[in-house]
Residue, then its C-alpha position, 0 to 999 in steps of 0.5 A: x873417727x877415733x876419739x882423741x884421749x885428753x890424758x894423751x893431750x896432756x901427756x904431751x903438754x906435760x913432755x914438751x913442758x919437761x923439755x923446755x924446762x930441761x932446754x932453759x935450764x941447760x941454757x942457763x947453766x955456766x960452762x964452769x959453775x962455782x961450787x956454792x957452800x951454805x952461809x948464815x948470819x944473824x943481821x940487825x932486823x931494821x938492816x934485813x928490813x932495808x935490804x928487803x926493800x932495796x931487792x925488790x925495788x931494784x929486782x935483785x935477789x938478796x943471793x946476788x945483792x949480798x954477793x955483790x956487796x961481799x966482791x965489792x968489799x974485798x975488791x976495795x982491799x986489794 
């Protein structure tokens, strides 16, 4: 009986990894993504400090807390 190669073993685990990889991320994408641009601001520290603290208390990224919040706004002037 042939000695079965480890490089081969992980050669495949590596490949079905890629593909799962491939298949969630294909998953996750929209049907139609907004194109996104770059913004950078200065915040008072003690403000980032807070933020901070709310994100990960409520398992938000501070992209979609700060996008959340611009919405909001400009939904409350219409």
């Amino acid at each position: 009986m042939a000695k079965k190669s480890r490089i081969g073993d992980i050669d495949s685990i590596i490949q079905n990894t890629e593909l799962s990889i491939q298949n969630s991320s294909q998953a996750k994408k929209k049907p139609e993504q907004e194109e996104l641009t770059l913004v950078s601001f200065e915040l008072p520290i003690g403000l980032k400090k807070e933020m901070n603290v709310y994100c990960a208390m409520n398992d938000i990224t501070i992209k979609d807390f700060i996008t959340k919040a611009i919405k909001l706004s400009l939904e409350k002037e219409k």
